[in-house]
Each structure stands twice: as C-alpha cells, then as structure tokens.
Steps between C-alpha positions, in 0.01 A plus 500: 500500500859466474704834437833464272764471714656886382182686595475305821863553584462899412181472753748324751692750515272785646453306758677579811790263636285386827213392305673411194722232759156370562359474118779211464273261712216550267580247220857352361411714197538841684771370730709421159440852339594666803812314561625495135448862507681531838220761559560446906832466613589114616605628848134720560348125373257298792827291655418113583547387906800390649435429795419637777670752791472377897583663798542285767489493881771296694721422237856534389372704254229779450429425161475223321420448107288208389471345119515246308810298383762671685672897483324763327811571271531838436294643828670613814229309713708482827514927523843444490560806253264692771663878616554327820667207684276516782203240482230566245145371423298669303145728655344534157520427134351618161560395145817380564644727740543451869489751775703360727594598888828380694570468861651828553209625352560644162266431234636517131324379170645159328460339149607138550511497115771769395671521891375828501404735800462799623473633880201668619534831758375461832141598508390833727289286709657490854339179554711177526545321232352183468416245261155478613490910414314548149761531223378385221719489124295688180717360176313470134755470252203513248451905611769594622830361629540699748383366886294619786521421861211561744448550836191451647347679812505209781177420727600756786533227858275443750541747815671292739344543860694680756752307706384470851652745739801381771287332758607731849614307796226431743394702747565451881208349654250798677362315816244842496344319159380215735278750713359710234112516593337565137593297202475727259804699703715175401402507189517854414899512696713586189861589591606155449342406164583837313784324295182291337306820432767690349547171247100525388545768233789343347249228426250721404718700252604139326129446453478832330766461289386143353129641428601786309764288330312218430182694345735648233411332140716322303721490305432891495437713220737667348753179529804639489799260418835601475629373149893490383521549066797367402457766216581767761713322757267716771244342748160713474116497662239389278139525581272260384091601556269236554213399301180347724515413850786427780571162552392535882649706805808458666379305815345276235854400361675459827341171543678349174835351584823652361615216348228324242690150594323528827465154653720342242743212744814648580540916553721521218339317216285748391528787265592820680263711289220485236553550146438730257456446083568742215247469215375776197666816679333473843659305805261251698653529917361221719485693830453402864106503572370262237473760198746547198551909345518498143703808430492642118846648405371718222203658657637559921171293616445207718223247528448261807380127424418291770693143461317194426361212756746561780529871586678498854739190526485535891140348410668182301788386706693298231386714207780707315382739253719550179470784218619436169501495128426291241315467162209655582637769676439577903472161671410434912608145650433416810679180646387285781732237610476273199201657323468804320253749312572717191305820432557736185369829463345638263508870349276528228528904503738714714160658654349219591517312832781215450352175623670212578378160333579118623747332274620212665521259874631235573599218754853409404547245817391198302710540221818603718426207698464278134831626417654446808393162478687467143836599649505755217644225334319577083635891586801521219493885447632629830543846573790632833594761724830633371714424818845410427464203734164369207655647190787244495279203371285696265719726309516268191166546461536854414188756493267469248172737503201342660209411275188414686301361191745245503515439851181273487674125585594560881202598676179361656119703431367567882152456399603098371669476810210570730319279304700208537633544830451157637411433845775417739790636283468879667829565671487556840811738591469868499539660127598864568370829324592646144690801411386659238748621245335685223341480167632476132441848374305359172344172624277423785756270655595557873829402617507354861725395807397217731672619813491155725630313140708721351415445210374716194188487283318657219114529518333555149138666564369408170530124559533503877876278462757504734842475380846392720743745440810413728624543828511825711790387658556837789782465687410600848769728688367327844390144523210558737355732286350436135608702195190644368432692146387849657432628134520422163430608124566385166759647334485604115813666380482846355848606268422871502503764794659817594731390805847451565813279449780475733670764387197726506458540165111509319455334140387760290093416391369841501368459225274240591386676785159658536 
C-alpha cells in the first residue's frame, strides 16, 4: 500500500541519518521525498566513484589518480595540498578519507575533496614504523564525523637462531694423540673442542625460546590495539575480547609470508600489506596466517573468520588475496595470474558464525587475449592516469562521472569468448598477471590492472563483461625495473569532516556531529 507522501516523509524523518542515506536506494519515490525534504544533508549523501587512488612502486610518482575523461576538477588527487612536501602515498582509506604516511614517516589524515588534513601524533609503540604495521582508518560520516586510527598488535617474529660462535684458531698438532692406546681416550680428550661445547646451550636456549613462543595462541585475548580519536587528539589502549576460538598458535602463523603478494614476478609489485574494510560499526582486518578479525566498535569484541579457498598464500604461489567492499557488504578475492575468485560473506545475525559464500570466477585470459587481438580499436570511452606528461591530450574531454549502466558498448562477455575461441588464433607471447584495483561501492563491478598491458578494465559479476578502461601508463623511475601498482582503492569523495586547512583552521559542523 502506498502511504501519502506527508505521513511517509514524517516517518522518514525518525529515521536515523545512516540508515535514512540508505532508504534513498529503495525506490525513486522515497529517494524524491527525502531529497525534496533535504531530510539528509547533500554532503552525508552515498557519493558516486571517481576514480580510483594508486600507490606505485618505481615511479616518478607515489601516487597516481585514475578516471575517466581527464582531472577530477575540484579534488586535490596529486596530495599536493598534503601537510608535507616529502613523498606521500596513502596506507589506508575510508569513506573518503585517506590515512596517509610520508617518507620521513609522519602519518596525517587527508580529504582529497575539501584539501583538508590533519596530522596524527606519533603512536607510543616503540616499534618502527612501517607501512606493513597495522594502521588502519575508522571514518563514518553517517555516525559520526569524527575518525579513528588503529593499531593493531603485530605477529611477534620468529626467534632467530644464535649466530655461530668465532671459530678459534687451530690447535698445534699433539704428536702424543698419535700414540694414545684406547680410543675412547681420543675421543673423550676435550681441551681442544671446549669452544664447541660452550656454543651448545646457546642453541639449546633458541630452541626454548621458539617453543614457548610459538605455542602461544593467537591473536590473544584481550586484543589490545592502541587507537588515536580524533575527538580527543590522545592515542589510548583498547581491548577487544574475543568471541570463539583463536585462529591457531603462533608457530602456526610463522609459516605465512609477510607480504600476501608472495610469488607475484618482481619483489616490488606486490602490495606491502593486506587490507582491511569498514562495514556496520565493526572493522574486518585481514591478518597474516590466513584468518580475518572482525572487530565490533560498539561492543569491545572480536571474532576470527578463517578466509575463503586460499588460507596461506605461501601454499598458492601466484595467488594475492584482496579484502574489500562492495554491495553486499564484506567481499574476499583471490587473484591468480589472470583468473580470479569472488567470495561474499554472509552475516545473517551478529551471533551467528559469518560464512563466506561463492559469488563469482573467472578465466579472464581469453577475453584479454580477444581484446588484444582488436587493438582496442571499438574502445571510445577512455579513462587516464593524471600525469602531466598524459593530461595534455585529454583535457578537453573534461571529467564527467562514470555511469556503468551505460558503459555496455565497449566490452566483450568472457563466457562468449571461451565459446568461440577458435582454434589457432590463441596468442602465443606471455600475457602477464592482473592487479586488482577495487570494487564500486554499490555495484558488483571490479575494477582491474593488467600489469604486462597496462591497460585498465572493468569486470561486471552480474554479466561476467569485461570492459577497456584506458591505459595505466606508470612512469618507471629506472628503466630496468617495471612500475608496478603496489595498492589501490576507489575513491568516492566525502565534502564533510572535522580536519584542517592550511591555516589550521576547522569548519564549524558541531552540530552535525554525534
């Protein structure tokens, strides 16, 4: 039955801005009252891509920002409004914001879309700082705008074994060992091999030490990360308890590489940690040792959920796991050279056991190869890399706001294409592996890099289409070595945040915050 639009905008209303954001997708109907009614403000609404954010290895540049049509008018997407000069790529991101590390190690919040920041304290951890570390960005503009930062507890390392002792010099040569009657007596004669005894419980100790480290549980319980508020300005521990079992013992993650790129071509083209996703209040942390936490903001609890088909990448050489987020919330993708797998996972109560479910894989070799075979030639609506050396030619196209339901001309469907592969037309020459680059935050569409092409694609999982993009044209800083996308993520612009300007100076919105 269909209410009058009054009483339905008076029951809009009670609803809270988060939710209420969401009640727009339900029919044009409620997406007109709201909006008419300016019941949520236009900055708080669900923003539309841009493009996307991509840190890259070997390059002129750290970052790069790729979308369609030319400049993102409007958004600082070279950092160059960034509290620092020194060279910046980004470690994490979250509805629109991006936590973002330089060289001399500060790390400092940025919103690309109002040039923005603000600088975060140095955490207490004496560790070093790395951008492997776990620092992960909490922003909901729908709750509050107001941002979190969070340090996660690392693995602790593998005991290293002892280093061998300084060999002595040899000993003169006894002639009175040649004559000794009993061979046990040459045996037993110690005074020359003491060094070696003295080096036994050194080894012994090591042993020790790795057993009684590597029987601990893990990740422990309490989990205590140490989180910056940006409402207090102060770094602070925060315990999270965990719900059901450890994810295994320490020993057990020692045998998962640091890196998840693990046998991914060159060292550096791989990402130099695993991700992490923001979704309902609770942030989902893909840790080393096959397992993700799931750690609930409002109640202090954590939940471990073992990750889907591959759990240890050191047991798939090529595979690189990715977290992310997309219209059904939590998603897993694994990719393997030119194939990939897509798992989503589902949460029907905050109880119950999440479980992930198989959404989508696919062999994208034969269509890459179909539309290498094309020369790209029916691809009109090209997308770049905003490099002043690219920028020059495709200026006059100016930005305009990608619309994928009307992206359906330039593409080819990889299930057609392994149908009709004909034999003898498979290229011979060696085709590379993909990058993945993230998803569209409301449509199952994943955005990818083809490393060996460099070029750019979208993948829709609905109809299983793949889409040319553009070029990924990196410009390498060394000739013999590749520029490779190390990370990536879509961007969608938020208007509205707490942080800084130039000067220092905070636009006043307390009044919108929670």
């Amino acid at each position: 039955m269909d209410l009058p639009e009054e009483v339905l905008a008076d029951i809009l209303r009670r609803v809270p801005p988060r939710h209420l954001a969401a009640c727009r997708r339900v029919c044009a109907d409620w997406r007109a009252t709201i909006d008419a009614r300016r019941l949520v403000l236009p900055h708080l609404l669900p923003g539309v891509p841009r493009g996307a954010f991509i840190n890259v290895a070997e390059s002129l540049r750290d970052t790069y920002f790729f979308a369609r049509g030319g400049p993102a008018i409007g958004f600082d997407t070279r950092l160059a409004d960034a509290p620092t000069s020194w060279c910046t790529s980004f470690v994490d991101h979250c509805n629109g914001l991006l936590l973002c590390e330089a060289d001399e190690g500060t790390r400092f919040i940025y919103n690309p879309a109002t040039r923005r920041s603000a600088v975060l304290p140095p955490a207490p951890s004496s560790g070093p700082r790395e951008v492997a570390s776990g620092a992960y960005l909490v922003f909901d503009p729908f709750v509050s705008l107001h941002h979190e930062v969070l340090v996660l507890p690392e693995l602790p390392g593998e005991p290293q074994p002892p280093e061998p002792a300084d060999s002595p010099p040899p000993p003169p040569f006894n002639v009175g060992r040649l004559f000794f009657a009993d061979a046990r007596d040459w045996l037993s004669w110690d005074s020359e091999d003491e060094p070696r005894k003295r080096a036994r419980p050194r080894q012994s100790e090591h042993v020790e030490a790795k057993d009684t480290l590597g029987l601990m549980e893990w990740p422990p319980s309490p989990y205590v990360a140490q989180v910056f508020s940006s409402e207090t300005g102060r770094w602070s521990d925060r315990a999270f308890v965990r719900e059901g079992g450890a994810a295994g013992t320490v020993a057990d993650m020692w045998s998962d590489p640091l890196s998840p790129g693990y046998g991914m071509g060159f060292g550096h083209c791989r990402p130099r940690r695993r991700h992490a996703v923001y979704w309902r209040q609770s942030l989902y942390v893909h840790c080393r040792g096959g397992f993700i936490v799931r750690l609930s903001l409002l109640t202090g609890k954590y939940v471990v959920i073992k990750t889907p088909g591959v759990t240890k990448v050191a047991e798939h050489r090529w595979a690189t796991p990715y977290l992310s987020k997309s219209r059904m919330g939590v998603y897993y993708t694994n990719v393997d050279c030119l194939k990939f797998q897509v798992w989503v996972l589902t949460e029907e109560l905050p109880t119950a056991t999440p479980v992930w479910e198989m959404a989508h894989h696919a062999d994208l070799e034969p269509s890459i190869r179909q539309l290498i075979r094309k020369n790209f030639q029916n691809a009109q609506k090209y997308w770049v890399l905003e490099d002043p050396r690219i920028l020059e030619s495709s200026t006059e196209q100016g930005y305009h706001e990608w619309d994928s339901d009307n992206d359906d001309d330039d593409g080819t469907n990889v299930a057609e294409e392994e149908e009709e592969e004909e034999e003898g037309v498979a290229l011979g020459w060696y085709i590379g592996w993909l990058d993945f680059l993230g998803y569209h935050p409301r449509k199952e569409i994943v955005f990818l890099g083809h490393q060996y092409e460099r070029r750019a694609y979208a993948y829709y999982l609905s109809t299983s289409k793949l889409e040319y993009l553009g070029y990924l044209r990196l410009a390498p800083r060394d000739q013999r070595f590749p520029a490779c996308v190390q990370e990536s993520h879509v961007f969608t612009p938020c208007r509205i945040d707490l942080l800084y300007d130039q000067n220092g100076v905070s636009v006043d919105l307390s009044k919108w915050v929670s």
